[in-house]
N, C-alpha and C positions, 0 to 999 in steps of 0.2 A: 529506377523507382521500384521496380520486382525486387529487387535485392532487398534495399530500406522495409519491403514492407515483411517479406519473411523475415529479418532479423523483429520487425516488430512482433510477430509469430513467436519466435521461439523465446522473445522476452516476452510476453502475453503466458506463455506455457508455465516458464515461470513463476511470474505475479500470479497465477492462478495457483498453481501449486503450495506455494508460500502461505496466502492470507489463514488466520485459526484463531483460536481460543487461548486455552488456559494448559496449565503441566501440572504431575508430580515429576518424581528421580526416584533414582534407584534407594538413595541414601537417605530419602527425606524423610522426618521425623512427622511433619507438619503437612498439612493437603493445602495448605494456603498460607503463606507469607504474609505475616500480623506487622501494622503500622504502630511505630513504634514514637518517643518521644525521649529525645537525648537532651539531659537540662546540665549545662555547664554552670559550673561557680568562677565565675571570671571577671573580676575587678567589680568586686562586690554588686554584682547583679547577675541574675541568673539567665543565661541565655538559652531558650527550647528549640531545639533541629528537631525535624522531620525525618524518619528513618523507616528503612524497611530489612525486618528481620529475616534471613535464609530460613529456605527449608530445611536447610540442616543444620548441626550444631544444639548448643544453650539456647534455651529455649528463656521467656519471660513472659509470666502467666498472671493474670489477674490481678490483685493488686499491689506484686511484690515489684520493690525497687530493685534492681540492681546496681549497684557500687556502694556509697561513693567511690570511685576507679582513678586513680592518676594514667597519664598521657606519654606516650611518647613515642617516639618513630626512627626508622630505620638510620645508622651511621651514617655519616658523609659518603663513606667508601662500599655502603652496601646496598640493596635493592631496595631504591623507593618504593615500587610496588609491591615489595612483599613474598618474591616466588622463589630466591633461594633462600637458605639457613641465614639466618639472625645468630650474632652472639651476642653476650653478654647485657641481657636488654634485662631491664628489672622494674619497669611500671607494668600497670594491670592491663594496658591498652596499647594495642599497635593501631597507629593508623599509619595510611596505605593508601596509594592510586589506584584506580580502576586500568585494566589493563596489561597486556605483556601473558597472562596464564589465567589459568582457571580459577574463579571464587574458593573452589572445593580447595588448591592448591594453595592460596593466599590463609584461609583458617589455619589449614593443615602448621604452616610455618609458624603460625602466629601462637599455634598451640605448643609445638615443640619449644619456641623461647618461653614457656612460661607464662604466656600473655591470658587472660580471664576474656576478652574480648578483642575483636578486630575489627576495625573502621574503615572500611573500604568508602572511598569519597571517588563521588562517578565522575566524568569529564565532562558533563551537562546536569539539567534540571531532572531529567526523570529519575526512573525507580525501575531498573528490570529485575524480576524475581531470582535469587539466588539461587538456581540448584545443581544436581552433582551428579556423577557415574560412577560413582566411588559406591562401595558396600560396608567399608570403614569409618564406624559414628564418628563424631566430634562432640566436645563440650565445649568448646571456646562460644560463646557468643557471637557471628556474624551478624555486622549491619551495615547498609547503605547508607550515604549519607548522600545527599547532593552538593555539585560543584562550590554551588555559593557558601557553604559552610567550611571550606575550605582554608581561607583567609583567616577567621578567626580561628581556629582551631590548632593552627600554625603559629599564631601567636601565642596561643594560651602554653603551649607545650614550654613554651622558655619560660613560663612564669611559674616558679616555685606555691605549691600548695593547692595548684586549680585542680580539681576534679570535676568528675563525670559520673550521672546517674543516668539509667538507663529504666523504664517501666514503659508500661501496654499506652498508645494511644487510643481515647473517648474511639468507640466505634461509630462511625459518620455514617448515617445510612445512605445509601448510593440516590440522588438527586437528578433529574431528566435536567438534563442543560438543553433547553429550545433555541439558544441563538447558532449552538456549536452543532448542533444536531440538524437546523433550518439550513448552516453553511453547506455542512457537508452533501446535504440533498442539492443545493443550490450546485455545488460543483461539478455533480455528476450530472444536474439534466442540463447543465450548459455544456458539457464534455458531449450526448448523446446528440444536443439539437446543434451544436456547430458539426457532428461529424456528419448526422444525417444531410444538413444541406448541402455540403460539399460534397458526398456519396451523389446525392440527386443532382447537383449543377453537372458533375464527375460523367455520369450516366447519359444527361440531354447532350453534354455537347458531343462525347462518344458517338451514341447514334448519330447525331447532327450529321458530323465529321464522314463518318461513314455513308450517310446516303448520300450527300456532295461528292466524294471518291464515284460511289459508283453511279451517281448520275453524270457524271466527266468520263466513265468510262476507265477510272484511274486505281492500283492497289492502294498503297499508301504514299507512295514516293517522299516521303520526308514531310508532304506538305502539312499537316498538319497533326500537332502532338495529341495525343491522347496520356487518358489517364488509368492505366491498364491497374488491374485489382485482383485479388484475391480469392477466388471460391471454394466456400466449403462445403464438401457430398456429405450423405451420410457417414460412408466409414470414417472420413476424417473428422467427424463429428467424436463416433465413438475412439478413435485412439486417442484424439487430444486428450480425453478424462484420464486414462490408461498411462498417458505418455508424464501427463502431470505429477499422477502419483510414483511412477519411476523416475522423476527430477527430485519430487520431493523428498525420496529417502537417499538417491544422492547426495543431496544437501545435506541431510540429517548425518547422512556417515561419513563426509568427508568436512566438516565445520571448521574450516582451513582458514584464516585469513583472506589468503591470494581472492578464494574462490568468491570473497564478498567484495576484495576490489573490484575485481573481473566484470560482475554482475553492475556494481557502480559504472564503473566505465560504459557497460553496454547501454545502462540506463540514460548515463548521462548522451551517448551518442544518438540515440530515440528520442532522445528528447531533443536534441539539437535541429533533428530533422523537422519534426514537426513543428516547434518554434520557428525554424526557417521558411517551412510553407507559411504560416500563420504570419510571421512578419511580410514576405513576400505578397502576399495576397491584401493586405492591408498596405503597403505602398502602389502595389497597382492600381489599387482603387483609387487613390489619392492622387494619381497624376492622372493628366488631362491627354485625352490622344494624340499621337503627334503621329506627322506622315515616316518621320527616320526609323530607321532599321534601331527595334529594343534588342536585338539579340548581339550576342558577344562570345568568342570564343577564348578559354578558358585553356593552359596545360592541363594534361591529366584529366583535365575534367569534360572538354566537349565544350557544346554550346550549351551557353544559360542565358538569362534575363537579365540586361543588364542590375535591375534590382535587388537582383540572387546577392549582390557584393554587400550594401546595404544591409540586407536582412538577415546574413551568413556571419556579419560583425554582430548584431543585434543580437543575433541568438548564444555567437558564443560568450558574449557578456554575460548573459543571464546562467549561461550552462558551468563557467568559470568561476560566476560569482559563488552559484549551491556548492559547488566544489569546492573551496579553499575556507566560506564560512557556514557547511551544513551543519557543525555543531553549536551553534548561535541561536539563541532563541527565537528569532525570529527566521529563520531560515525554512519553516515550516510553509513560511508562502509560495517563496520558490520551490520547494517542489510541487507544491500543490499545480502552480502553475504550469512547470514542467513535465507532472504526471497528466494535465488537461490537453496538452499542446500535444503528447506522444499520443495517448487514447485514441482523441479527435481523428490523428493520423491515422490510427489503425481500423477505425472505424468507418475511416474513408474510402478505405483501399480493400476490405475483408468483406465478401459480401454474405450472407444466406440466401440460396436460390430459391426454399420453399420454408412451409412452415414446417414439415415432415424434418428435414434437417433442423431447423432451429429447436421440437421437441425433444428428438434426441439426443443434443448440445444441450440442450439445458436440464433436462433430468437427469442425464447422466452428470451433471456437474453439482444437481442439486443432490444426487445420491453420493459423491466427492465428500463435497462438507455435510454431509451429515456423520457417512464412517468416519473421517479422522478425525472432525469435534469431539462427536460424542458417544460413537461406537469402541473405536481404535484404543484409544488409552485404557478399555476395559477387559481388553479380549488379548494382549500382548504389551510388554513391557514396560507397564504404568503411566510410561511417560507420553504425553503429547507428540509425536513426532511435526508433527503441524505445526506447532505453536513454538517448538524450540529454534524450527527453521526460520519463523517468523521475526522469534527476539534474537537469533544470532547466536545461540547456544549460550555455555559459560563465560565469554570474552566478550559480549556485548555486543557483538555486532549486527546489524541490521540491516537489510534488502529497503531499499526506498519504494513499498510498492503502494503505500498509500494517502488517499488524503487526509490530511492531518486539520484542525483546528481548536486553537485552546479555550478550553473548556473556562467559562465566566465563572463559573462557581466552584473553581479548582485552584490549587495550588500549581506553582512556578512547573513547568514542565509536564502538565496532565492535559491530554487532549482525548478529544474526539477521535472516531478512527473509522473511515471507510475502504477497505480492500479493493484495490483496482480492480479485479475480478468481480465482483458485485457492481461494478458498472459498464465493462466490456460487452459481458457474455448477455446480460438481458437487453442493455446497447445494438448487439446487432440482431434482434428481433424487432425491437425498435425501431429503426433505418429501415429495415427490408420490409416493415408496414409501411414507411412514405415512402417510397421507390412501388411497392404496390397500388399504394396511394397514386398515385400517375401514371402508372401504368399505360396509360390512354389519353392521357395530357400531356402537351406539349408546349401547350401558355400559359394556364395561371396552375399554381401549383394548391393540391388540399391536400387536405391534414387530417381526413376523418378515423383512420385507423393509427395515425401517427399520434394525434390527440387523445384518444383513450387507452392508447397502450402508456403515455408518459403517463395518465391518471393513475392506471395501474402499476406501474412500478413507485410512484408516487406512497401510495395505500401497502404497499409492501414493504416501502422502508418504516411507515410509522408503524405497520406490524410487527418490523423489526425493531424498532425502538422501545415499544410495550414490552416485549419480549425480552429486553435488555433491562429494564425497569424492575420486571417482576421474575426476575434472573429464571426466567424458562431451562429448563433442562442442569439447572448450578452450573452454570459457564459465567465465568466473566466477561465472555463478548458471547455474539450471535452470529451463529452461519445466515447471513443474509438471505443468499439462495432459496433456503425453505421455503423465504415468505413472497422472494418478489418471483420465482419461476411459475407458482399458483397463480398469481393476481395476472402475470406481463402474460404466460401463455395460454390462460385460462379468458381471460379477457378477450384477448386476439380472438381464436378461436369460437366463443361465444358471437364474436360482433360478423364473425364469416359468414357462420354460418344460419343467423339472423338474415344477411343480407344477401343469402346464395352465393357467396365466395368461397365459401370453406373448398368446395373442388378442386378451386382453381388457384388457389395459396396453398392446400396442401400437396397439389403436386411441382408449384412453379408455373411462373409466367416467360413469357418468351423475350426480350429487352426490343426485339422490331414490331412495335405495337402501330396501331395506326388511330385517331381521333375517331369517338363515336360518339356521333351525337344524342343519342339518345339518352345516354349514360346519366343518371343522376346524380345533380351536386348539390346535393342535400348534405349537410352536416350528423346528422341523426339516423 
């Protein structure tokens, strides 16, 4: 289980490093990627897609049309996608798959045939922003189109006469979606209160276990399992922020393929784990005690429960299923689910011994996203390096490291978006309030610092929401961080030392506590 939960560690390093904002490029002509409106003449009725223009390239401004443009796409025998040389093409428009090379590198072609315009049509519903490392302009028109427009657009090419205009999309102003915004909170404080109770179940029967040993006079002999965890000191506090940002420009300079399976796979393997404990622990419950031996031995593996086999199916159905259809629009739930079941894990197993630790884990993570939101892109190489890491660079590709849910008042593939990192890291200051929280209890379990740390991470995201609403700092997302490190650690803190605890959270409590009766359990 040490092993599973450092591998959740250094995928944790990651999602932290990953989550961001907004880009320019080297080449962009544009600081933001204008929504666009492709109106097709096709079997006498005009068909309107939805599109998003590159940063680089033909631009289209105000109220000018472009085309009308005829259609058409790459030979039988040449690159559907668009990435080597085209002959002999003679309409105004290539279109193109997303995919195989660079945006910058599919214009490029599109330009060299001739082409006035390039249609790259994505392999799903979104829209990731086109940009480039190139220092060589283009004039061709780049646009997105999405999957679904695909179909017809394919047909229109064989049809003699169809054309394609192209002009600015009505500017929509940005809209609070509350159901999408409600989920995504919903996600993360069911992600914090299943890890914290399982951190505290994790905790009593550790002690339990332990003071049976040695009141038998016994080490451990095998007889009874524990559930051994993870602590974090200060310094590992302060390299984790340090260790982040050296993954993250990894990421940014080696934007490989492989390197985004790699990161899938390990996702997908964290998350099998914790789907496994969560199915497992929900079949236990469900069956009634019996006196026979639950345990079973296992090749390879040792002894496990017998219900490990059950739960170990269960999981990898779910882990298999986000894998073969993560590009499906609904596949959004399975991760979500998958990113819940891994979190929960990690937050089981990963402790904070004091609040001292937990301050300096989370300022230093709150000073993280604020240089590369909104410092970084000003002070060296225009680009986001955050946010490229985030959307996968030129090729599309993407880290699963967040919750997703679509947005009611949005178009086919526009969702909501919460950064695993934004509920980890205030996550385990959260836990290690109800693990404080009982410190000195051993039967019924309170909630009084547990309870208004979740209110204050609570008031941090709709901070963070305001804040997205009324585009604080011209980012088109929010570093979380800013607003729930103030409320979650400021909160704490305030209620310590209100209650004379501040001493003894900020330096850490001891896990061999003993029942005081005196202790108030007052909720207030």
């Amino acid at each position: 289980m040490r092993a599973c939960s450092c591998l959740g560690i250094l995928l944790l390093t990651v999602v932290f490093a990953s989550h961001g904002a907004n880009a320019a490029s080297l080449c962009a002509v544009r600081q933001e990627a204008k929504v666009l409106k492709v109106e097709l003449d096709y079997q006498d009725e005009l068909t309107v897609f939805p599109g998003a223009l590159a940063l680089f390239g033909g631009d289209v401004e105000g109220n000018v049309t472009r085309g009308p443009w005829t259609l058409g796409v790459p030979k039988d025998n040449e690159d559907a996608y668009g990435c080597s040389a085209i002959s002999g093409f003679t309409d105004n428009v290539l279109i193109v798959k997303r995919g195989k090379c660079e945006f910058y590198d599919k214009a490029k072609v599109a330009q060299d045939a001739g082409a006035k315009a390039v249609f790259i049509v994505s392999d799903g519903e979104d829209f990731t922003t086109m940009t480039c490392n190139n220092n060589n302009p283009l004039d061709v028109v780049s646009v997105m189109l999405a999957a679904s427009a695909e179909k017809t657009l394919m047909e229109a090419v064989n049809v003699p006469g169809v054309t394609a205009k192209i002009a600015l999309a009505p500017n929509v102003p940005y809209k609070m979606d509350f159901v999408a915004s409600g989920a995504l909170v919903f996600f993360a404080l069911a992600t914090i209160i299943l890890g914290g109770r399982w951190s505290l179940k994790d905790t009593k029967s550790n002690l339990s276990s332990k003071r049976d040993e040695e009141s038998d006079g016994l080490n451990d002999g095998g007889r009874n399992e524990r559930q051994e965890g993870i602590e974090i000191n200060e310094y590992t506090a302060f390299w984790f922020v340090l260790m982040a940002s050296v993954v993250l420009l990894i990421l940014f300079y080696s934007m490989q393929h492989w390197i985004f399976v790699l990161m899938r796979g390990v996702f997908a393997f964290a998350s099998f784990q914790g789907l496994q404990i969560i199915f497992l622990e929900g079949l236990i419950s469900q069956r009634k005690p019996t006196s026979h031996d639950s345990k079973l031995v296992l090749p390879l593996i040792g002894t496990v429960h017998k219900m490990s086999i059950p739960a170990g199916v269960m999981a990898g159905i779910v882990v298999a299923t986000w894998l073969i259809f993560r590009q499906a629009s609904w596949a959004w739930l399975l991760q979500d689910i998958m990113g819940l079941a891994f979190l929960t894990n990690v937050l089981r197993l990963v402790h904070l011994p004091s609040l001292k630790v937990a301050t300096i884990l989370l300022s230093c993570a709150m000073a993280y996203d604020i240089f590369w939101v909104y410092v970084q892109p000003h002070l060296f190489g225009k680009k986001s390096v955050m946010v490229t890491v985030a959307r996968g660079g030129e090729k599309g590709e993407s880290l699963p490291m967040l919750f997703l849910f679509p947005r009611i008042s949005g178009s086919a593939g526009d969702y909501s978006m919460l950064g695993y990192g934004d509920v980890i890291l205030p996550g385990l200051l959260i836990v290690h309030n109800l693990l404080f929280d009982n410190r000195k209890r051993e039967s019924e379990v309170k909630y009084f610092y547990f309870f208004w740390s979740i209110v204050a991470y609570v008031v941090g995201m709709c901070l963070t929401f305001t804040a997205l609403y009324f585009e604080v700092g011209g980012q088109g997302g929010q570093p979380a961080l800013t607003y729930l490190v103030p409320t979650v650690v400021g909160t704490t803190s305030y209620l310590a030392w209100r209650h004379n605890d501040l001493g003894e959270m900020w330096r850490g409590f001891d896990d061999e506590y003993v029942p005081l009766p005196s202790e108030s359990s007052s909720v207030l």
